[in-house]
C-alpha positions in Angstrom: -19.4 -4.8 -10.6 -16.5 -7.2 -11.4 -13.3 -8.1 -9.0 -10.4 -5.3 -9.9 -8.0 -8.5 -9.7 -9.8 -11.1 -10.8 -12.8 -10.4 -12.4 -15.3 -12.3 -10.5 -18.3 -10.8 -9.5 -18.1 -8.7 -6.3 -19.0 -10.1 -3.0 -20.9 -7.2 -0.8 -18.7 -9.0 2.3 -15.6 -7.4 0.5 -16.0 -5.4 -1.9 -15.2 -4.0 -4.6 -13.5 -7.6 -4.4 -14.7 -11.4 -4.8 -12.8 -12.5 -1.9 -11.1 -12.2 1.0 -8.2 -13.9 -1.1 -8.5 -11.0 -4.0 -8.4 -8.2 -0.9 -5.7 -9.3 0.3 -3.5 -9.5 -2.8 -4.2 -6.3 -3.4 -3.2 -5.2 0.1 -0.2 -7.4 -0.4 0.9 -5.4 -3.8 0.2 -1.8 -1.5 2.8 -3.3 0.9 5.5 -4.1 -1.5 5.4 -1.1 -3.3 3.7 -2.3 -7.0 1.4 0.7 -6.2 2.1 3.8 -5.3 0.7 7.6 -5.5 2.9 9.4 -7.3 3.7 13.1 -6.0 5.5 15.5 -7.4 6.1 17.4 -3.7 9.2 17.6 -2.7 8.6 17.5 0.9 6.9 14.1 0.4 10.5 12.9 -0.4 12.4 14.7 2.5 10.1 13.1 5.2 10.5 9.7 3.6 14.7 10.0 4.0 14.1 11.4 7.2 12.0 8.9 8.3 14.3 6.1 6.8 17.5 7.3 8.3 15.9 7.5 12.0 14.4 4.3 11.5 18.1 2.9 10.5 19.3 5.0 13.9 16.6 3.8 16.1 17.0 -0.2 14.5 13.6 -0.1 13.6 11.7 -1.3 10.3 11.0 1.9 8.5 7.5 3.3 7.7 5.2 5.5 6.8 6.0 9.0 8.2 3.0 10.6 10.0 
């Protein structure tokens, strides 16, 4: 099995990665929104908004609504 960002072989420490390095990237690209799930519900969306707009109230950093 090869590293999904690199290539590498796989490490059994992290895998499916070659690194601690390579895990985190990936994290990293989770975080900042260069993956995402795409969803077609529309509830998904109204709990997002909701969730951003009582964040914004409450001065908080918006997240993921539970």
């Amino acid at each position: 099995m090869t590293c999904p960002m690199c290539g590498r072989p796989t490490e059994e420490k992290v895998r499916p990665f070659c690194s601690k390095r390579c895990a985190d990237l990936d994290l990293a690209r989770w975080f900042n929104g260069s993956y995402a799930v795409p969803s077609d519900d529309l509830n998904d969306t109204d709990e997002l908004l909701d969730a951003l707009d009582e964040a914004s109230r409450s001065g908080e950093k918006p997240g993921l609504p539970h």
